[in-house]
Each structure stands twice: as C-alpha cells, then as structure tokens.
RODO-520309 format. One record per residue: x, y, z of N, C-alpha, C in turn; chain. Coordinates in steps of 0.2 Angstrom, whole numbers, padded with zeros to 4 digits, always signed. Each point is the difference from the previous one (the first is absolute). Layout:
BEGIN
   n_px   n_py   n_pz  ca_px  ca_py  ca_pz   c_px   c_py   c_pz  loba
      X      Y      Z      X      Y      Z      X      Y      Z     A
...
***
This chain:
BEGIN
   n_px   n_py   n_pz  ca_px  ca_py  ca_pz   c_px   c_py   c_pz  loba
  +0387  +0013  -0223  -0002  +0000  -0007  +0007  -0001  -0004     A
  +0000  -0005  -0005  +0006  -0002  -0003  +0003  +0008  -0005     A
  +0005  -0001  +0000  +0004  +0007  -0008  -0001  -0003  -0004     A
  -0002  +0002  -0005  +0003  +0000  -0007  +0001  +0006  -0005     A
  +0003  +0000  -0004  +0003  +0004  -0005  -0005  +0004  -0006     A
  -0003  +0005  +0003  -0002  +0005  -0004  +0000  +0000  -0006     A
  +0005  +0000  -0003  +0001  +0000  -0007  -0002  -0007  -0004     A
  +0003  -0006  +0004  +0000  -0006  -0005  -0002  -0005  +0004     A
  -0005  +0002  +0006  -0003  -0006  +0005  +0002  -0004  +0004     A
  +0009  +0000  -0002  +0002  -0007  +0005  +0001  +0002  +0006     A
  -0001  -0007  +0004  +0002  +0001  +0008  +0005  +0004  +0002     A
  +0002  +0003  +0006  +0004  +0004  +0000  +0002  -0001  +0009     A
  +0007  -0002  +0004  +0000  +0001  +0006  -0001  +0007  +0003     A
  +0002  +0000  +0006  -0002  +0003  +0005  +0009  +0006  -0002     A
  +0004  -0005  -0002  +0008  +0005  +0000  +0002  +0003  -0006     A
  -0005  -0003  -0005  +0001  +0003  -0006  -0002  +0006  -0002     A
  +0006  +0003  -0002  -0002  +0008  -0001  +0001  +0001  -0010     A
  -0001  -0005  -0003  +0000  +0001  -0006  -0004  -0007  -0002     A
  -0005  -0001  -0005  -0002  -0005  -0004  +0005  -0006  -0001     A
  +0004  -0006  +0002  +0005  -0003  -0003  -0004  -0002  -0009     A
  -0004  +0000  +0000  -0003  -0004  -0006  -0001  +0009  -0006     A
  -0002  +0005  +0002  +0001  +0003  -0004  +0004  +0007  -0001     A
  +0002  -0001  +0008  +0005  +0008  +0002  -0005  +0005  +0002     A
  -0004  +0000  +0000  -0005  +0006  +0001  -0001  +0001  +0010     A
  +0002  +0005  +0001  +0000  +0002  +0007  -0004  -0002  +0004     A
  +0000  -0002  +0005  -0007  -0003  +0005  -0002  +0007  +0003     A
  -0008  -0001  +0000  -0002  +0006  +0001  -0003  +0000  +0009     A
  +0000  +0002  +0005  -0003  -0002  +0007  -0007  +0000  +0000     A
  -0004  -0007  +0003  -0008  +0002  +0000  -0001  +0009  +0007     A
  -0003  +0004  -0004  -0003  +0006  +0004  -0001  -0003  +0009     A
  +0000  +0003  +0005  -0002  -0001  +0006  -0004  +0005  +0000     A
  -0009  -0002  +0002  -0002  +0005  +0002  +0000  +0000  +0009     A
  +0000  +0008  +0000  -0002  +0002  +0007  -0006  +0000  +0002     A
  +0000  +0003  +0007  -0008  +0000  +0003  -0007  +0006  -0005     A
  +0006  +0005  +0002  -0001  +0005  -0005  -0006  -0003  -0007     A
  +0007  -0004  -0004  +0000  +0002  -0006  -0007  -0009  -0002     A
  -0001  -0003  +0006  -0005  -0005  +0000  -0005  +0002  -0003     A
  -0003  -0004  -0006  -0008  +0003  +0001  -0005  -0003  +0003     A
  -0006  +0005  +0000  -0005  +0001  +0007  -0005  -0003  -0007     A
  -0005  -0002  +0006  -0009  -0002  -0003  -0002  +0006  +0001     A
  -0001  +0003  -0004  -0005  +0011  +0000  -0006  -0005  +0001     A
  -0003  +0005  +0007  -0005  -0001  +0004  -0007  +0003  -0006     A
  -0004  -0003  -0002  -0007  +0002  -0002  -0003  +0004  +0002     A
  +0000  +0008  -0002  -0006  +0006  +0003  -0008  -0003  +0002     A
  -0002  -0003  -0006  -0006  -0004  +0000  -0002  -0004  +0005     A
  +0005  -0006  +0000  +0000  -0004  +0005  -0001  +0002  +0009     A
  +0006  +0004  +0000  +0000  +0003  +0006  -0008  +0005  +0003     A
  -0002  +0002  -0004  -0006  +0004  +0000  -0007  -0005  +0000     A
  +0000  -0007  -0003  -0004  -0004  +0003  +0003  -0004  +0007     A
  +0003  -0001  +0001  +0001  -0001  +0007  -0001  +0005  +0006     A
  +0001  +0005  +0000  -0004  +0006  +0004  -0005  -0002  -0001     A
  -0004  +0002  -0007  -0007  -0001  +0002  -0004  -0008  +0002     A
  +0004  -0004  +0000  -0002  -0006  +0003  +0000  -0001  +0008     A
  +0004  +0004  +0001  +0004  +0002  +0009  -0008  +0004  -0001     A
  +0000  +0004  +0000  -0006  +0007  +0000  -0008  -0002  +0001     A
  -0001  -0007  -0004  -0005  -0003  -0002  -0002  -0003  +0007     A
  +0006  -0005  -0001  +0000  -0004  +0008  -0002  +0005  +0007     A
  +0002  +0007  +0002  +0000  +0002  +0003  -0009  +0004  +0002     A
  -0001  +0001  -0007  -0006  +0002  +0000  -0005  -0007  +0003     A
  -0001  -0005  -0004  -0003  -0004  -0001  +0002  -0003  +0010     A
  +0004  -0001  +0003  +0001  -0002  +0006  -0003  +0006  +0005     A
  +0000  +0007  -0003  -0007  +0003  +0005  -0003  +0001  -0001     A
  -0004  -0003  -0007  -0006  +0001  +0000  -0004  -0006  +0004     A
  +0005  -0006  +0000  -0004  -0005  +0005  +0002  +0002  +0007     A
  +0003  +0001  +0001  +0001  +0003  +0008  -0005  +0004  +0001     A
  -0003  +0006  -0004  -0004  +0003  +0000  -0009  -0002  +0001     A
  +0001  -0005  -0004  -0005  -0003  -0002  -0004  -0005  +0005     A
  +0008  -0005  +0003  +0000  -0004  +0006  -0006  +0002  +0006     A
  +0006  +0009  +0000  -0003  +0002  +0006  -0008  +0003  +0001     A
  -0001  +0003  -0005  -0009  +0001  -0001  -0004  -0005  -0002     A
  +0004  -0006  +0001  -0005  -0007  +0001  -0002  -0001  +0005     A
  +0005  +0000  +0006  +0004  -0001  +0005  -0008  +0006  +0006     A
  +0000  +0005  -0003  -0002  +0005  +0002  -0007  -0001  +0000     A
  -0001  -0002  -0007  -0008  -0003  +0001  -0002  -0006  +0001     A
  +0006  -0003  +0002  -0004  -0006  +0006  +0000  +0001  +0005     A
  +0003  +0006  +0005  +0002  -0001  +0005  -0010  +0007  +0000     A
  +0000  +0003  -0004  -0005  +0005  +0002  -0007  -0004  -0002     A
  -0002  -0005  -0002  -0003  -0008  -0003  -0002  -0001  +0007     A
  +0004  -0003  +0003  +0000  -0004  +0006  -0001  +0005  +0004     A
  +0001  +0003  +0000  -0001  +0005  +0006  -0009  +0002  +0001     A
  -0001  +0001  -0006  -0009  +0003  -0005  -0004  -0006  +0002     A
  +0002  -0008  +0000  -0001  -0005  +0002  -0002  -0002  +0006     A
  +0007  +0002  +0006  -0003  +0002  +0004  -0006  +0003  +0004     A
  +0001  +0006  -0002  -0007  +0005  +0003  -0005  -0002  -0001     A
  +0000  -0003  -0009  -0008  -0004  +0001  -0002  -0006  +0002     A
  +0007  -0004  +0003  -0003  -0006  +0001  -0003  +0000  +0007     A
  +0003  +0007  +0005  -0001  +0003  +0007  -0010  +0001  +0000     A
  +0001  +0004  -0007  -0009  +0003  +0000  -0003  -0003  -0002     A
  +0003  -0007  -0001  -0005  -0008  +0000  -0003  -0004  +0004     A
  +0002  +0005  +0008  -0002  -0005  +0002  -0008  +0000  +0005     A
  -0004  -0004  +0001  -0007  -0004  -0001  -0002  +0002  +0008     A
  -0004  +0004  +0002  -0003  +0000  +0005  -0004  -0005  +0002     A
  +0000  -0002  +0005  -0005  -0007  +0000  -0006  +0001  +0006     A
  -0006  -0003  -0002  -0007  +0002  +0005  +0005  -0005  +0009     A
  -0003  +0004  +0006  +0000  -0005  +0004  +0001  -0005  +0001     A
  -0007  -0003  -0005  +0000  -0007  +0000  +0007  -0004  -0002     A
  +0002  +0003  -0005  +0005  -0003  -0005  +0008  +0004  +0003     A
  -0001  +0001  +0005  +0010  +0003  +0001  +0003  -0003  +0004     A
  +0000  -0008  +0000  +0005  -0004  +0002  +0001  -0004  -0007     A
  +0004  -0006  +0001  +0001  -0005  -0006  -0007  -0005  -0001     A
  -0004  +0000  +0004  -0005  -0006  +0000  -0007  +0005  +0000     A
  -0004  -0001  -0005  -0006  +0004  +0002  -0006  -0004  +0000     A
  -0005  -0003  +0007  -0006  +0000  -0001  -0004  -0001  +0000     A
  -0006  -0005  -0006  -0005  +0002  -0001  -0006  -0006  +0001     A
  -0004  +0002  +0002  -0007  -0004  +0000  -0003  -0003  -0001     A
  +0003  -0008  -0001  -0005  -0003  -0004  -0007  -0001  -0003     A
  -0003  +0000  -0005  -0007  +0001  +0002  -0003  -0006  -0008     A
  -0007  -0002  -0001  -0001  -0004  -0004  +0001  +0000  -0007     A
  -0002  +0007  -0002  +0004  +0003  -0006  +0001  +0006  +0000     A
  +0007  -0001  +0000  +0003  +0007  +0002  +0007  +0002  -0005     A
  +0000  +0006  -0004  +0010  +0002  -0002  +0000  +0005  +0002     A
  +0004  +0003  +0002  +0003  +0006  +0001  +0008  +0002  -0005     A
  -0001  +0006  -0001  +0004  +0004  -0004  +0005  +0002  +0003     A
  +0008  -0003  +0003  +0005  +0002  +0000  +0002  +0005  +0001     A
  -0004  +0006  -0006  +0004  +0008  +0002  -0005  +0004  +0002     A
  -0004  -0004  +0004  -0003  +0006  +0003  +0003  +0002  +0008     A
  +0007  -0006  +0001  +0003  +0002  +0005  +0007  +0004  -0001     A
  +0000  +0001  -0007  +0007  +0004  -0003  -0002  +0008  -0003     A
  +0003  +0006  +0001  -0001  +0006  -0001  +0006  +0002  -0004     A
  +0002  +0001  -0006  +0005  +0005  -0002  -0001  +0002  -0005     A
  +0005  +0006  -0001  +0000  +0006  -0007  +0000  -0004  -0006     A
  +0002  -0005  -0002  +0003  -0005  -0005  -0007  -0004  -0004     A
  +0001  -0002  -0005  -0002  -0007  -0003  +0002  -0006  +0006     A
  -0006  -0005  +0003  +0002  -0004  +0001  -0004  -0007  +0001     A
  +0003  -0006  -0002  -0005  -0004  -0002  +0002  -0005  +0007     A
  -0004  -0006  +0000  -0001  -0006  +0006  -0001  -0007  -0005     A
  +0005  -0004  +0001  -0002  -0007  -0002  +0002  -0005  +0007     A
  -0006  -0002  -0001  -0006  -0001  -0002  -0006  +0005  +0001     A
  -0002  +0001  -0004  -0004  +0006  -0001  -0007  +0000  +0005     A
  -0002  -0006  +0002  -0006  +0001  +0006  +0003  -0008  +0004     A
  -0003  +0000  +0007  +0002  -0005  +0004  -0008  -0003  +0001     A
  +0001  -0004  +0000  -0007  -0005  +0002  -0001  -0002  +0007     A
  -0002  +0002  +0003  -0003  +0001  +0007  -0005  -0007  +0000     A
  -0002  -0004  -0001  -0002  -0004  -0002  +0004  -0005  +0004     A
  +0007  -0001  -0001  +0004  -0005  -0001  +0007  +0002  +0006     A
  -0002  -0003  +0006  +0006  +0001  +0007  +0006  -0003  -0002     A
  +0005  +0004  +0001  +0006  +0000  +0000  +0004  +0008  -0002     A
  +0006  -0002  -0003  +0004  +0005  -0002  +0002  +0001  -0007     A
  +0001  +0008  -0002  -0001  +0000  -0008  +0005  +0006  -0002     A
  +0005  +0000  -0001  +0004  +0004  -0001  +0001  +0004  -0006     A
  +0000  +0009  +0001  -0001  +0003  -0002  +0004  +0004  -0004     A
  +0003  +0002  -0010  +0005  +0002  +0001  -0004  +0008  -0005     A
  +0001  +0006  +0006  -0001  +0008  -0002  +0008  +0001  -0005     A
  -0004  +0002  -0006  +0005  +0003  -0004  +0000  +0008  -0001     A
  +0003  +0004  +0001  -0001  +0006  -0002  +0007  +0003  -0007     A
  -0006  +0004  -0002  +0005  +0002  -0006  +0001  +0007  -0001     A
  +0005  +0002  -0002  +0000  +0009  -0002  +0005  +0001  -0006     A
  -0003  +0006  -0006  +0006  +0004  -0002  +0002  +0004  +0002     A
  +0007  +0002  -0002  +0003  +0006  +0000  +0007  +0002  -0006     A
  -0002  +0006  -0003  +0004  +0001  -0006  +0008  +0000  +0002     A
  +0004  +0000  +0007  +0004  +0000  +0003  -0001  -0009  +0002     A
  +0000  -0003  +0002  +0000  -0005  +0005  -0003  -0007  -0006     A
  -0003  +0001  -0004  -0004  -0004  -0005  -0005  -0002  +0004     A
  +0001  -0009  -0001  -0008  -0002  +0003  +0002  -0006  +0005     A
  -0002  +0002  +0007  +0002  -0001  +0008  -0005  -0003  +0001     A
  -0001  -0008  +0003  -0003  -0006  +0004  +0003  +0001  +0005     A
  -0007  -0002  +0004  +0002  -0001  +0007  -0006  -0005  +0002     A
  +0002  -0006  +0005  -0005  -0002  -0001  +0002  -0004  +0010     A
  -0007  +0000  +0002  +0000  -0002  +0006  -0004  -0006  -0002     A
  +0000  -0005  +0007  -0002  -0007  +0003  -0005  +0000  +0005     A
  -0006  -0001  +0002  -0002  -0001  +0006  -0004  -0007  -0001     A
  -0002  -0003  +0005  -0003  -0007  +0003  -0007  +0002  +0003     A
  -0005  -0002  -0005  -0008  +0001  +0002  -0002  -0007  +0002     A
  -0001  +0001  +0007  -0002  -0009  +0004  -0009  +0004  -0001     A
  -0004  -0007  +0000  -0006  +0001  +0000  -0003  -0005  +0008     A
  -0001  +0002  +0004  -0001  -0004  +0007  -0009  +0000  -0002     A
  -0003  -0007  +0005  -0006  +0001  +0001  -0002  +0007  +0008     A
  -0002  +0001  -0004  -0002  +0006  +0008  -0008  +0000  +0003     A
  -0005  -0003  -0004  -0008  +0000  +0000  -0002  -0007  +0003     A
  -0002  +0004  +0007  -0005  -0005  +0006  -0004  -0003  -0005     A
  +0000  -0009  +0002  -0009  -0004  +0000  -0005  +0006  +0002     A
  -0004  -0001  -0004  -0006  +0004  +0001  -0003  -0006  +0005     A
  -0006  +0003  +0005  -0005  -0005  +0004  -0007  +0006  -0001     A
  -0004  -0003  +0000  -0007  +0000  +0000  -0007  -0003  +0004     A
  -0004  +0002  +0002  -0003  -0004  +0005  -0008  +0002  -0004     A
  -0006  -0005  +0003  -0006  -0004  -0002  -0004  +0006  +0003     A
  +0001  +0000  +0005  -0003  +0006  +0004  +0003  +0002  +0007     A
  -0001  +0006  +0003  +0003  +0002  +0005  -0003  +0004  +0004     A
  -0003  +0000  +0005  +0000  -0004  +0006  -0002  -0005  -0002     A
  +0002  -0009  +0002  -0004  -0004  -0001  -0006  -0003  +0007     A
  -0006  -0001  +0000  -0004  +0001  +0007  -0001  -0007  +0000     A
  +0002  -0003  +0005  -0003  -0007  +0004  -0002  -0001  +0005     A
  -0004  -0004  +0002  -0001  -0001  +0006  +0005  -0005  +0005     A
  +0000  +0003  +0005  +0005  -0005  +0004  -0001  -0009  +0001     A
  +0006  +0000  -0003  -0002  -0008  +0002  -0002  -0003  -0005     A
  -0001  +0005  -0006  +0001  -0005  -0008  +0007  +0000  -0002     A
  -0001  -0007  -0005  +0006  +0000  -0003  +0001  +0004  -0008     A
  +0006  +0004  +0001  +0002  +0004  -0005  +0007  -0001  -0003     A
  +0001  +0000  -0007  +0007  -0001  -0002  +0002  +0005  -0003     A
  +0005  +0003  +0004  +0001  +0007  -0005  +0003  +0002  -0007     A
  +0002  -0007  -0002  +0002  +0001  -0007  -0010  -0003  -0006     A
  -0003  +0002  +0003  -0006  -0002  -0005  -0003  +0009  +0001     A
  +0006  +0004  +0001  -0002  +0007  -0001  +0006  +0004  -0001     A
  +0006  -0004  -0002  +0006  +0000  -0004  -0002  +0001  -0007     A
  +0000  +0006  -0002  -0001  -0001  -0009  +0003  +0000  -0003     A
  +0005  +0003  +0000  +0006  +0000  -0006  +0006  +0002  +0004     A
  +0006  -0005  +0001  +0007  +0000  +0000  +0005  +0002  -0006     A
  +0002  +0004  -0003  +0003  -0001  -0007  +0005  +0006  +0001     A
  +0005  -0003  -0003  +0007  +0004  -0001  +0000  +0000  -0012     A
  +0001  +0007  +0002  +0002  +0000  -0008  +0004  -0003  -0003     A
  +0005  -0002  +0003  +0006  -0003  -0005  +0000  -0008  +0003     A
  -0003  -0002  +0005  +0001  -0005  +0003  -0009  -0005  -0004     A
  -0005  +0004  +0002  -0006  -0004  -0003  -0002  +0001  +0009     A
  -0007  -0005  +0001  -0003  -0004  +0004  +0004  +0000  +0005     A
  +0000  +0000  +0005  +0005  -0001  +0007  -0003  -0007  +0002     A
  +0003  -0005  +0003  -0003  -0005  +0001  +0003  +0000  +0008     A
  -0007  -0003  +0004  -0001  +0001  +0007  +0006  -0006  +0003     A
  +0002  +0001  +0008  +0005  -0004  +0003  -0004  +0003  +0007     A
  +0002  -0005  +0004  -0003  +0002  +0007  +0005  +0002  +0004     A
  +0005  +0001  -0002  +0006  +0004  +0004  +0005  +0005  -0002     A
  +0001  +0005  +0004  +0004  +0005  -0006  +0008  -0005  -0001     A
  +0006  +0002  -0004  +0004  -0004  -0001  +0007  +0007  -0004     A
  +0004  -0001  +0003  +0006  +0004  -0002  +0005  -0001  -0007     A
  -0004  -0006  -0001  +0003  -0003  -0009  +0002  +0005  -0003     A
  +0001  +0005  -0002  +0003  +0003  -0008  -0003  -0003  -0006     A
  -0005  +0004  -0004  -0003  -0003  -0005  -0005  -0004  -0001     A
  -0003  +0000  +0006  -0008  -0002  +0001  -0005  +0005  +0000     A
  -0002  -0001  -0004  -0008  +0004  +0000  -0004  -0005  +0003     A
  -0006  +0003  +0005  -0004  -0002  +0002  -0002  +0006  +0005     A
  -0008  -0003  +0004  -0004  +0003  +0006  -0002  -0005  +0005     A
  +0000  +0006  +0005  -0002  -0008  +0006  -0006  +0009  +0002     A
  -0002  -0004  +0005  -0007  +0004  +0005  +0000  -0003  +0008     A
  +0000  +0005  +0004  -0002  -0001  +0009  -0005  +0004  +0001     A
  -0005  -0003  +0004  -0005  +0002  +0005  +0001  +0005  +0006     A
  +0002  +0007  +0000  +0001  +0001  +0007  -0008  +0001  +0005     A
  -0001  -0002  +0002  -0006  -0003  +0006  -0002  -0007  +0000     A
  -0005  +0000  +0002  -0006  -0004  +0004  -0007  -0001  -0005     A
  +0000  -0003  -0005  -0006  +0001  -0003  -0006  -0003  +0004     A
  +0000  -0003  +0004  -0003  -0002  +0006  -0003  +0004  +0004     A
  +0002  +0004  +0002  -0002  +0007  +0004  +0001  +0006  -0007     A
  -0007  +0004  +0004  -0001  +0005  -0003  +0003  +0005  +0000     A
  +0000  +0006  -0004  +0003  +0004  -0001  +0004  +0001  -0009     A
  +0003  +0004  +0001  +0005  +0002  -0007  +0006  -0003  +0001     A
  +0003  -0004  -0004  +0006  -0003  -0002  +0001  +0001  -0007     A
  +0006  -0004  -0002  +0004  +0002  -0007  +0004  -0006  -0003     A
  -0001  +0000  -0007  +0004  -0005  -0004  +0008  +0003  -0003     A
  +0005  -0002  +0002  +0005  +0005  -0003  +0003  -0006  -0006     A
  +0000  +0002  -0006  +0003  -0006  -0006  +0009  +0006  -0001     A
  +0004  -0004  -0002  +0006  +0002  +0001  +0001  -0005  -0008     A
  +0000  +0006  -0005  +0004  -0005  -0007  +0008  +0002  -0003     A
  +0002  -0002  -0002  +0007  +0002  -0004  +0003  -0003  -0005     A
  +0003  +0004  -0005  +0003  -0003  -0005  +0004  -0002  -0001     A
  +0003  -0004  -0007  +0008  -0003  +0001  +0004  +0004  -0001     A
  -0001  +0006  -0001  +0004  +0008  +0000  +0001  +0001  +0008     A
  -0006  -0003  +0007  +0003  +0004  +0004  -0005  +0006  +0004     A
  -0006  +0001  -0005  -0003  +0007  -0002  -0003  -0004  +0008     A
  -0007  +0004  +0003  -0004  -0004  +0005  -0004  +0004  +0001     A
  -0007  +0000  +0001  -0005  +0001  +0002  -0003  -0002  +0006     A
  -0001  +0005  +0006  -0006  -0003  +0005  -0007  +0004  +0000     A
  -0005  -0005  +0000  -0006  +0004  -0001  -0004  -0003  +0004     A
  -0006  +0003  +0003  -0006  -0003  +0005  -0006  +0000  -0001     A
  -0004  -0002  +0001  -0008  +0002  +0000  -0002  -0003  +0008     A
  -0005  +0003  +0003  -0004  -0001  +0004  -0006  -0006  +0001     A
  +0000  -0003  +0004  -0005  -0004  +0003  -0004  +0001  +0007     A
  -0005  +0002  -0003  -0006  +0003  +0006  -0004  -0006  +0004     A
  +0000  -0003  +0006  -0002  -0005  +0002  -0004  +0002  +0006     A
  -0006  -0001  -0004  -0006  +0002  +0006  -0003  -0005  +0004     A
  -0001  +0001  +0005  -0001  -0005  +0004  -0009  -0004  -0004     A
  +0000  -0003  +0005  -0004  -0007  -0004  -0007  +0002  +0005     A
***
C-alpha cells in the first residue's frame, strides 16, 4: 500500500522520515500481530442451531431405521402367516380324481359337478362350474380356493385338473323271442328275431357279415353255432360294438325239433 503524509496527503517514500512538502513527521502504518488480528466471534445462536440440526438428523435417521426394521419384521411374520395357510389349503381329492386326468362316463345327457371330487376347509370354487358328459373328449378344470386370515390377508390357491369324458356304455341287443322253436329243416334267419341293436351315442348299429378290427366302426354281425338241420338246442350269438370300442355279445336259443 502506497504512504502518504497524514497531515497534508502527499505521497511519501518508503526513506522518508519527514514530509518533504510539509515537514511533518512520517508516522509508520501499525503491524498487526497474530495476536492482535481480528477474529469473526462465533454466534451463540448459530452454533446452537447446528447442534440441533446434527440432533434432528440423528433422531430422524433412527427413526427410519427403526421404522425399516418393523416393516422388515412384518413382512418377514406376513409371509411366514401366508405360508401355514397356504399349507392348510390344500384339497383332498376323491379316488376317482387323484391323478391329473379324471374319468367320466359319457352318457346322453349328463353334467357333473367338479367339486364333488374336491374336499377342503376353505371357500372353493370350479370353472367351469359343471362338465357335460354329453360331449367325448377333454375339459379342463381350474379349482380356486380361497382363505382369510387377519395375519396373512387374503390367500388363493388354485389347482388344475383334466376331466376326459370316454364312451364306456355297451350297444344294448335285444331279442323277439327266446327260445326260438323250429322244425328241422326249416328255413330260419336269425336276424327276423334281432329286435334292436342300439348303442346310445352311436344310434342304430348297422349289420356286417364279418367282425372287423377297424377303430371306429360301429356295427353287428351274428353266427349260428349248430345244425338247424338236425335237432336239438342251438344258439345264435350277435357280437355288436361301438366306435368307442364299448362291445356286447348276446345269445338266444333255437330249439329244432325234429320234423
């Protein structure tokens, strides 16, 4: 910083120990020390809100900690409450129904109800709600079960099974009369004492003269076992089956009395 002269303002060097312009002594600028430096005086107040803002923080950081941990707590005691009941959910199933595939019979008009093969403690419901036995093939079944619990809330479980509907029911045969009585040496055809060939799902069997290993043929055929020629008791045997499979053998008697 440049001198000058206290008394009269003019510049003043560095060697000058008198004012050349007015005589007036040059006075030394003060050196301060470390000492004698002034400080910033620290704020009682201030300082007192930073504590408590340190204080705040420290609160506030375990109150979430705290807070984390009884979250933490109750989900781990949730899941757990979840478990046991999803264990106490599960579905006793009838015989019939305790593989993955169950069963049923077709028949002309027919449904059946799903949960009469399911047993539990629980709410539980079947969609499709009835199966129609009517109708061969396969029809997949989805059991829902439902539970509360004031611990665990609200707990689904839900099984699958596969209800196939197969034909299982033989051609019916029926006969005109039985024994039927001739005389030896007449002619007799044993289907004009055939009354009715009929399968329920198939209708009317229609006659063939040979049986036949097809797959999905319905039909009946008929043989004579004897001699209608010679007397005594013989027999017509008719052999019908569905395109299911299903088969019927039936008989009636032919009495041939000699002549």
């Amino acid at each position: 910083m440049e001198n000058v002269c206290t008394q009269c303002g003019h510049p003043l060097k560095e060697t000058n120990k008198y004012c050349p312009f007015c005589g007036a002594p040059v006075q030394a600028s003060p050196v301060l020390t470390e000492e004698e430096t002034p400080r910033e005086v620290e704020d009682p107040a201030s300082e007192h809100r930073r504590t408590g803002r340190r204080l705040l923080g420290i609160i506030g950081a375990v109150i979430v900690l705290v807070a984390g941990g009884l979250f933490v707590t109750h989900l781990i005691s949730r899941n757990n409450a979840r478990n046991e009941l999803y264990k106490k959910m599960a579905v006793y199933w009838s015989e019939k129904a305790s593989g993955d595939v169950v069963e049923l019979t077709w028949y002309v008009n027919g449904r059946v109800d799903p949960l009469q093969y399911a047993e539990v403690g629980y709410p539980i419901t079947a969609e499709p709600a009835m199966i129609d036995v009517s109708v061969a093939g396969d029809t997949q079944v989805t059991f829902t079960v439902t539970a509360e619990d004031e611990k665990a809330g609200t707990v689904v479980r839900t099984y699958t099974k596969t209800f196939t509907v197969k034909d299982r029911i033989a051609p019916k045969v029926s006969f005109a009369d039985d024994p039927v009585v001739i005389e030896a040496g007449s002619e007799f055809d044993p289907a004009s004492n055939i009354e009715m060939v009929k399968d329920d799902k198939d209708g009317e069997l229609q006659y063939r003269q040979e049986r036949t290993d097809e797959q999905g043929t319905a039909y009946y055929t008929w043989t004579i076992n004897g001699n209608l020629n010679e007397a005594g008791s013989h027999y017509v045997e008719v052999y019908a089956v569905d395109a299911a499979g299903n088969d019927t053998v039936a008989f009636f008697q032919i009495q041939v009395n000699a002549q």
